[in-house]
N, C-alpha and C positions, 0 to 999 in steps of 0.2 A: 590511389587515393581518390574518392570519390567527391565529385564538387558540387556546391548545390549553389544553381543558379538564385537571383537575388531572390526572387517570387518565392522560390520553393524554400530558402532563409527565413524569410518570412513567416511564410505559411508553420514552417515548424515551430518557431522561436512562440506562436499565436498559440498554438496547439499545445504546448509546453506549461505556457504561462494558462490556458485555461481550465489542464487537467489539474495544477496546485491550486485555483482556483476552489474547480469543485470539489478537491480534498478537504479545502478547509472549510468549504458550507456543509461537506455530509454531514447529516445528523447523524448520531451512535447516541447509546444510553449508557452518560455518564455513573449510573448505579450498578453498571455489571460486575459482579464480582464482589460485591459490597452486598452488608446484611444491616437494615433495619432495626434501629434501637427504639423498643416502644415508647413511645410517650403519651404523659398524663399532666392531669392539671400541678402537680407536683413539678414536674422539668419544667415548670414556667415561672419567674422571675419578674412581677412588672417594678419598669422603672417609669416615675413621669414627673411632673413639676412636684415639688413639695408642700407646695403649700396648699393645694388643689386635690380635690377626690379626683381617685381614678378614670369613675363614668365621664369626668368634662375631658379628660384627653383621651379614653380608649373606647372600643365598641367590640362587642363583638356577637353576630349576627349570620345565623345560616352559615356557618363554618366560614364564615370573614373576617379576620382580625383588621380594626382603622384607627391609626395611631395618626393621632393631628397635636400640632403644639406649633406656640407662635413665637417669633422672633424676642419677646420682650419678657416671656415665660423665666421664671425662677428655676436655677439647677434641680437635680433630682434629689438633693441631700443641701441643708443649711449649709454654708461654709464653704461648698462646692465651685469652683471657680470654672467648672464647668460648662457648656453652653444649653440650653436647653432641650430633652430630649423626651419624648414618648417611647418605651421602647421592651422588649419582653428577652430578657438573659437566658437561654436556653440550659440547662444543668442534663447532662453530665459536664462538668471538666474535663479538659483532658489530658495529656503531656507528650504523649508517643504514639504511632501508629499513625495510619491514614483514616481521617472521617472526612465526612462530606455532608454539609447542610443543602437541604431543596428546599422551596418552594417557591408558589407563584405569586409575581407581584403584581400592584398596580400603581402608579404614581398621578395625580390628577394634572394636568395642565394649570401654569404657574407656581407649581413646585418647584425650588431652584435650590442649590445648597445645601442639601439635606441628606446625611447617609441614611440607607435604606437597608443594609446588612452588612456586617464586620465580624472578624473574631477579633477576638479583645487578647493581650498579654502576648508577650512575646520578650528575648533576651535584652531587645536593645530597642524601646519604646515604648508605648502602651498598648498599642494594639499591631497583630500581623498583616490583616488587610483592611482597607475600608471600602468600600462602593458607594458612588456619591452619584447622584443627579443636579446635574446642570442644565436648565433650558432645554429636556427632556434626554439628555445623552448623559450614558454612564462612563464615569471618569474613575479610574483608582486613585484615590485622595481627590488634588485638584490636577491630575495629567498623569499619563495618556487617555486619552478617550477610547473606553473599550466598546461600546456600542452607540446607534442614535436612533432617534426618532422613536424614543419608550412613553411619551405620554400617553393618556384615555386610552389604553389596554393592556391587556395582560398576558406577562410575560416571565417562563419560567427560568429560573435561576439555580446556577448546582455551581458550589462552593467545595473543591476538594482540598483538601490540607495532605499533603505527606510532611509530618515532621523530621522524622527518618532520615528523609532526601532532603526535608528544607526548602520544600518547592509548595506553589497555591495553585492552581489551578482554576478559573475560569469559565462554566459554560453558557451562555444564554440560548434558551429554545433549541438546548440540545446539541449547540453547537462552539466548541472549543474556542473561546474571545479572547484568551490574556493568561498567562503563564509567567507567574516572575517567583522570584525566591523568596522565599520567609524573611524574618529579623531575628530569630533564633527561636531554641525554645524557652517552653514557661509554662504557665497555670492558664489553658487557655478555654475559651469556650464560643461560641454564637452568641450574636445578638442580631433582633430583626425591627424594623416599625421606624421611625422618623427621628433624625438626632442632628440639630444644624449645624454645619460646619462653622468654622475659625471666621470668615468672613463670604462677601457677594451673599449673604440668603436674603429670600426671600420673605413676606412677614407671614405668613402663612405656609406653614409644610404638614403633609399628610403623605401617606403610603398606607395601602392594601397590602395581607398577604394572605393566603392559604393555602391550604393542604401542605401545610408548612412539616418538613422529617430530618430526621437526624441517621447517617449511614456511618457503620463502621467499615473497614477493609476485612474480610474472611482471613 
């Protein structure tokens, strides 16, 4: 049996931990294997305060979608107990199979609280995942914290859903952040743009997105 002096313990145990390392920072492309569902001004859904025209909480400009809405803003619907949100429902539905929403975001520094993409429905809640920013770092709900330091730039976002397996999938800038499992299935869909959370927000939220797609599994 062969011994490995301390140094050379070491030395492997470093080498070990730095090749899972850079397993987990490779980038790959989360859309391999997946095929592209067109969209048009049809698959889009806006949602914003209710009592307010569209133009005062969305923009959109040179293929920029800016969804702003402030802490004190009216639900999306009368009656709505809600919190307030800007925000565009992507259509298809879906119930089975694996899709994957992309695109790229932007979140402005002093954004705090605010989801910036979720699917919505699921067996056992309302929604299967949410992504939220906090003090510039993306949290699923309010914890764990999947990435940081996302303010003033942009950064791209892939959302995979296997219902099938019951798993969500995770990647920012291409690279694998947070894998945890569904809440069952349901009638589900995308949603992308600024929506406050439960409590801590700030009074002011906005999100950028573009080249925003919708992938199925081949």
């Amino acid at each position: 049996m062969k011994v490995l002096h301390y140094n050379q313990l070491v030395l492997a145990i470093t080498l070990t931990f730095m090749g899972s390392c850079f397993l987990n920072d490779a980038q790959i492309d989360p859309t391999f294997g997946f095929v592209e569902v067109m969209l048009n001004e049809t698959n889009f859904e806006y949602q914003k305060p209710y009592d307010i025209p569209l133009d005062q909480r969305y923009s959109y400009q040179n293929g920029t979608h800016r969804f702003w809405v402030y802490a004190d803003d009216k639900p999306h619907y009368l009656g709505s107990k809600t919190q307030p949100r800007t925000e565009i429902r992507l259509l298809p539905d879906y119930t089975s199979g694996v899709w994957q929403f992309e695109g790229l975001a932007f979140v402005p520094n002093g954004t705090s609280g605010a989801t910036i993409v979720q699917i919505h429905g699921a067996a056992h809640g309302s929604t299967t995942i949410i992504l939220r920013i906090y003090d510039g770092d993306m949290r699923y709900y309010s914890t764990p914290v999947i990435d940081t330091d996302l303010y003033d730039k942009w950064f791209k976002v892939n959302l995979i859903h296997d219902v099938d397996g019951g798993k969500v999938t995770v990647f920012i800038d291409n690279q694998e952040r947070f894998k945890t499992y569904d809440k069952g299935p349901g009638m589900l869909y995308f949603k992308f743009g600024v929506y406050a959370a439960p409590r801590n927000i700030s009074y002011y939220m906005e999100s950028r997105w573009k080249a925003v797609k919708i992938y199925k599994k081949c």
